[in-house]
C-alpha positions as CSV (number, residue, x, y, z in Angstrom):
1,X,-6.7,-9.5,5.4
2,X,-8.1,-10.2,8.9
3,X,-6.0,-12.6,9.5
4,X,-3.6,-9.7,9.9
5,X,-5.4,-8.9,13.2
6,X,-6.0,-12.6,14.3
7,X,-2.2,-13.9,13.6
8,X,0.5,-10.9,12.6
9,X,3.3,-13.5,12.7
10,X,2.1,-15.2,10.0
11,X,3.8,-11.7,7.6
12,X,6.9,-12.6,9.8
13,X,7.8,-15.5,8.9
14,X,6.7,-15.0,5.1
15,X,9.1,-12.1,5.6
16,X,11.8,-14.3,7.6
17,X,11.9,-16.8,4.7
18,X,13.5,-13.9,2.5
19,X,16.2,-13.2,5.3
20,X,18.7,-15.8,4.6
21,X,22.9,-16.0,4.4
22,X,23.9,-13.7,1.7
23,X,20.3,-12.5,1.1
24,X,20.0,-8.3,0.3
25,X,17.4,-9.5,3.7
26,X,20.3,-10.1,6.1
27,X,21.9,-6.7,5.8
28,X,19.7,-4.9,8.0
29,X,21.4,-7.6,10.7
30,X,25.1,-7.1,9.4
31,X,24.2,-3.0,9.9
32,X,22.8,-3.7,13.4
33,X,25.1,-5.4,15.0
34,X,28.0,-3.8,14.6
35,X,26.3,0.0,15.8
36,X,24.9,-2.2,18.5
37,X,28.4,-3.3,19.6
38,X,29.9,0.4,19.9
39,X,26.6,1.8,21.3
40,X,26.4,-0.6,24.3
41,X,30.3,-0.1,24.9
42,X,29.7,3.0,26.2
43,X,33.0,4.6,24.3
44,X,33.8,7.5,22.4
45,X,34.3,5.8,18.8
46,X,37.1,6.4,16.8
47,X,37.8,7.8,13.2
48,X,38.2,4.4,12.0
49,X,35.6,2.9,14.0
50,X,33.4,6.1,12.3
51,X,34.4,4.6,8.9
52,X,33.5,1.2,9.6
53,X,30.1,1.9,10.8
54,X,29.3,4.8,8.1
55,X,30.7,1.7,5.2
56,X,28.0,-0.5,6.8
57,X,25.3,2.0,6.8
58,X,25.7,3.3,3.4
59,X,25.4,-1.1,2.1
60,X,22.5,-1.4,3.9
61,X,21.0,1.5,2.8
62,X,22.1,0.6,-0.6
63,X,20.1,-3.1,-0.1
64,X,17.1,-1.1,0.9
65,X,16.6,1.2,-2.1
66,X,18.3,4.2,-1.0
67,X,20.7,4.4,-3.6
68,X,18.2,5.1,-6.3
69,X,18.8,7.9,-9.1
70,X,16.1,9.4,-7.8
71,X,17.3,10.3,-4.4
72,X,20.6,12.3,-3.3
73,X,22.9,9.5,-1.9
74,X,23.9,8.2,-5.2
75,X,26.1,11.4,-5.9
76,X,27.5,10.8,-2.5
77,X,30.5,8.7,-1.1
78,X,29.4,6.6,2.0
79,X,31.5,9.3,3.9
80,X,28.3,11.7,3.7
81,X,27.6,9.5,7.0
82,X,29.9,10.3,9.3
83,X,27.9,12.9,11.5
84,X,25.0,10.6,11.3
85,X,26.9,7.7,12.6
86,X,28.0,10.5,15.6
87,X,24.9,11.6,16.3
88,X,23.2,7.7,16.9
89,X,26.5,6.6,19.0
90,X,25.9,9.4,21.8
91,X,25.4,7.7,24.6
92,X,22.1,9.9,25.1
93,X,20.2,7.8,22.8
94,X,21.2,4.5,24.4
95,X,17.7,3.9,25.8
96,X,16.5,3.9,22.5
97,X,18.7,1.2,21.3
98,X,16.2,-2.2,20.7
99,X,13.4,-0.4,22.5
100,X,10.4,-2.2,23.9
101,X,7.0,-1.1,22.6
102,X,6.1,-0.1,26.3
103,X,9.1,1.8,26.8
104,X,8.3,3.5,23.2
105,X,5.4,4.7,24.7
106,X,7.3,6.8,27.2
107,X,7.0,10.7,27.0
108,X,10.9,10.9,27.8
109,X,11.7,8.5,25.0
110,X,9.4,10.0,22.6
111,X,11.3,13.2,22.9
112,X,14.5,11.4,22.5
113,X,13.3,10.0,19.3
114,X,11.8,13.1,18.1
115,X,15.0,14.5,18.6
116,X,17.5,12.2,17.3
117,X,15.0,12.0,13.7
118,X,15.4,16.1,13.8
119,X,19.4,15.8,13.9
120,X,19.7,13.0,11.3
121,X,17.0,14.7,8.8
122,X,19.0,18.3,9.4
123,X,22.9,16.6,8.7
124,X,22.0,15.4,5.6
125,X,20.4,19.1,4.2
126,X,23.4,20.1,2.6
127,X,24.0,17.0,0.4
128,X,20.4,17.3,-0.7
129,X,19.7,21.3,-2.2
130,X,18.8,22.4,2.3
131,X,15.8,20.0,1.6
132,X,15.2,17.9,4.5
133,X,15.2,13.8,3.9
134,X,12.4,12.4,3.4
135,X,10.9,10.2,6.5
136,X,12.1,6.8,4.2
137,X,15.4,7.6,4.6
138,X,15.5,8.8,8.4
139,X,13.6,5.6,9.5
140,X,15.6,3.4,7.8
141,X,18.4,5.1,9.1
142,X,17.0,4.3,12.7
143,X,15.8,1.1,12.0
144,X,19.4,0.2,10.9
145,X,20.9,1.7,13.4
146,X,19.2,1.9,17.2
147,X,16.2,-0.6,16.1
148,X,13.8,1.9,17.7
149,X,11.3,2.8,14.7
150,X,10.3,0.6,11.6
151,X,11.0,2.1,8.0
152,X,8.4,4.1,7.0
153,X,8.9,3.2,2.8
154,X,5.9,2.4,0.6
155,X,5.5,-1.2,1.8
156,X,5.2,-0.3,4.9
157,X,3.3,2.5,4.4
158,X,0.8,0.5,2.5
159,X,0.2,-1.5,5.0
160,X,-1.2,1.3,7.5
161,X,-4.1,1.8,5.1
162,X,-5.3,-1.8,5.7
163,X,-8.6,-2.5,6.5
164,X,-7.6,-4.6,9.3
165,X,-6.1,-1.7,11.4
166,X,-8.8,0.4,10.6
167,X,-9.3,0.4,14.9
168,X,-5.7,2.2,14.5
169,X,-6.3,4.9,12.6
170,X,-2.7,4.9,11.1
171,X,-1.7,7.7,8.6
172,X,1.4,7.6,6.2
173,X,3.2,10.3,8.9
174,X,6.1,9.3,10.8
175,X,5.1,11.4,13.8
176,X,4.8,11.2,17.7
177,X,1.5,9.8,17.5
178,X,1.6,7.2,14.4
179,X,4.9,5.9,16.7
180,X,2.6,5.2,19.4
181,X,-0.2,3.7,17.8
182,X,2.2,1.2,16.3
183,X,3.5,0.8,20.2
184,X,0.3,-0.2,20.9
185,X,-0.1,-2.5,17.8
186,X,3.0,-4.2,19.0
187,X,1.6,-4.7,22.3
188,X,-2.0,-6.2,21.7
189,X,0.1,-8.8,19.9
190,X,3.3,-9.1,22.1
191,X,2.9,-13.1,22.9
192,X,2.4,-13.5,19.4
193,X,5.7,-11.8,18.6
194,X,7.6,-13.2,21.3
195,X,6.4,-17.1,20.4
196,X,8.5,-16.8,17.2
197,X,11.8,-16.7,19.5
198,X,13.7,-14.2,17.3
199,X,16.4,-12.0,18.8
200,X,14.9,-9.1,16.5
201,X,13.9,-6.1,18.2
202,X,10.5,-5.0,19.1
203,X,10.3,-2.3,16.2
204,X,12.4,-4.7,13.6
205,X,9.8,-6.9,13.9
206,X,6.8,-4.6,12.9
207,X,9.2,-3.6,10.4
208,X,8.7,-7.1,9.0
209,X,5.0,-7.6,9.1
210,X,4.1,-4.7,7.8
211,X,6.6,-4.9,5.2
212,X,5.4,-7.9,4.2
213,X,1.5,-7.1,4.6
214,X,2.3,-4.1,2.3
215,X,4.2,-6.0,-0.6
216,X,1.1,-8.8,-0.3
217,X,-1.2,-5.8,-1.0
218,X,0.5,-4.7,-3.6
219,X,1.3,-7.5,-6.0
């Protein structure tokens, strides 16, 4: 797996085969999008606009395992949302929307996402026994939403243990300084990223290669 360290765009483009029209891939873009349109227009959002985006969130989280019988969400409407989809829209987080891997890196924007994860993981407590959400769930919430953290779910996680990124010393936490490592990561390797000439964010993008290192490992 050293090619990992040599050429990480080769586990995005394995992954960007996947993410096709109509694929369960593509609605991680579908849930994007649209919070991206109401974030960057600066405006309160309405009660419909609240349902809209809380309908999108809960079918990507659906296509991303979420909905298993072994979590909380499947007793749930897609409703169970709402203040979630409030808290991402406050114009407070904004500068966390697509974030660059510098910027990530930032003190000020750390505490933004440390706070944003806090109020996410605490508005979902009482759908799930006043047990917080595990990090899965809250990353993938982020991930779908702002585009500021990759999903921290087994594949992924997998992939932190790889011999590789050894130099990293990544653990399984989603925590201040995992975040930053992975900022770093991201950074080493930024032309590398950038030759593919996506439009993905920073963070969606290390979503994808470690994804896709971590499912290689695996099967």
């Amino acid at each position: 797996m050293a090619d990992l360290v040599l050429n990480p765009v080769k586990y995005v483009k394995e992954y960007m085969e996947k993410d096709t029209e109509n694929s369960r891939f593509h609605s991680w873009r579908h849930c994007h999008e649209i919070f991206k349109k109401y974030i960057e227009r600066k405006e309160q959002i309405s009660d419909n606009e609240k349902d809209l985006l809380a309908l999108n969130l809960a079918f990507y989280l659906a296509s991303w395992g979420m909905y298993r019988a072994s979590g909380f969400l499947l007793d749930y409407d897609y409703k169970i949302h709402y203040k979630a989809v409030e808290i991402v829209t406050k114009s407070k987080y904004k500068d966390l929307l697509d974030i660059s891997a510098e910027k990530l890196r930032d003190n000020g924007n750390v505490d933004l996402l440390n706070d944003v994860s806090e109020k996410i993981s605490d508005c979902y407590k009482k759908f799930n026994n006043n047990k917080a959400p595990t990090d899965t769930l809250v990353t993938k919430i982020l991930l779908g939403t702002l585009g500021c953290v990759p999903a921290f779910d087994s594949y992924f996680c997998e992939a932190l243990k790889c011999d590789a990124l050894k130099e990293y010393n990544f653990t399984k936490a989603y925590n201040t300084k995992n975040i930053k490592k992975i900022a770093c990561y991201y950074r080493k390797h930024k032309e590398e990223f950038e030759g593919l000439g996506t439009d993905y964010p920073p963070m969606k993008l290390i979503d994808m290669c470690f994804w896709q290192l971590g499912r290689d490992l695996t099967e």
